[in-house]
C-alpha positions as CSV (number, residue, x, y, z in Angstrom):
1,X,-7.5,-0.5,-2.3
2,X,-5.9,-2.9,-0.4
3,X,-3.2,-5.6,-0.2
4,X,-3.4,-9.2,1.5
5,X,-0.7,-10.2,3.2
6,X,1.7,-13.1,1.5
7,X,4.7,-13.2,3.6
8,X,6.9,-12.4,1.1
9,X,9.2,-9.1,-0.4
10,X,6.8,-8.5,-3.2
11,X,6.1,-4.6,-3.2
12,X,3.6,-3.5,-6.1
13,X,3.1,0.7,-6.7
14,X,-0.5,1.7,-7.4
15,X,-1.9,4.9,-8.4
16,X,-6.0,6.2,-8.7
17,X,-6.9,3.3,-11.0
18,X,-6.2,0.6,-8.5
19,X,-9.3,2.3,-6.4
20,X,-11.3,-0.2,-5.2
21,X,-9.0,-3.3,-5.8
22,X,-7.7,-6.3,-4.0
23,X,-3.8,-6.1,-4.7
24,X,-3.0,-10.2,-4.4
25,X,0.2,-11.6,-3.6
26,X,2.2,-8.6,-1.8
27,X,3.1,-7.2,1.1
28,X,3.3,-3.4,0.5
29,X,1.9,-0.9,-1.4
30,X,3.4,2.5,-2.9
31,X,2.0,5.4,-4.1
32,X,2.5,8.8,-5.3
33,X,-0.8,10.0,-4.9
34,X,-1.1,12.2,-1.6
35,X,-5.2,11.9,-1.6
36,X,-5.2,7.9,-2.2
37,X,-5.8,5.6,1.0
38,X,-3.5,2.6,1.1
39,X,-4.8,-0.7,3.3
40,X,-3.5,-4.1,4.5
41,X,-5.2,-6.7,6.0
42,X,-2.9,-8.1,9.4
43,X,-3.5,-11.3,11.5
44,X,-0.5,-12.8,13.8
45,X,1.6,-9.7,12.5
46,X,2.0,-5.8,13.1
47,X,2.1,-3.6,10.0
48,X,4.8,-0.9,9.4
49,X,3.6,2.3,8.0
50,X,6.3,5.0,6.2
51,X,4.6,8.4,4.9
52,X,7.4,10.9,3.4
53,X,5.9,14.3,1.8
54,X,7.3,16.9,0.3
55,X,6.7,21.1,-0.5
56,X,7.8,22.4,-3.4
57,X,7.5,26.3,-2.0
């Protein structure tokens, strides 16, 4: 999945039954799934990437 950039503060969360799918009109995605692949398309602008996991030992 992926989202195309709007310019804007929408942020949208998507889990395994977004696979495949366009995410319109936001700018960021979420997820809780640590084996999905998250995408942006960029032009004139850098994207920022965060990644935060945690162990439960």
């Amino acid at each position: 999945m992926y989202a195309g950039l709007v310019h804007k503060d929408k942020i949208r969360i998507v889990d395994k039954s977004n696979t495949g799918e366009q995410i319109k009109g936001v700018d960021a995605l979420i997820t809780k799934d640590l084996d999905l692949a998250l995408c942006i398309t960029v032009a004139d602008c850098l994207p920022v990437f965060f990644g935060i996991v945690f162990f439960n030992n």
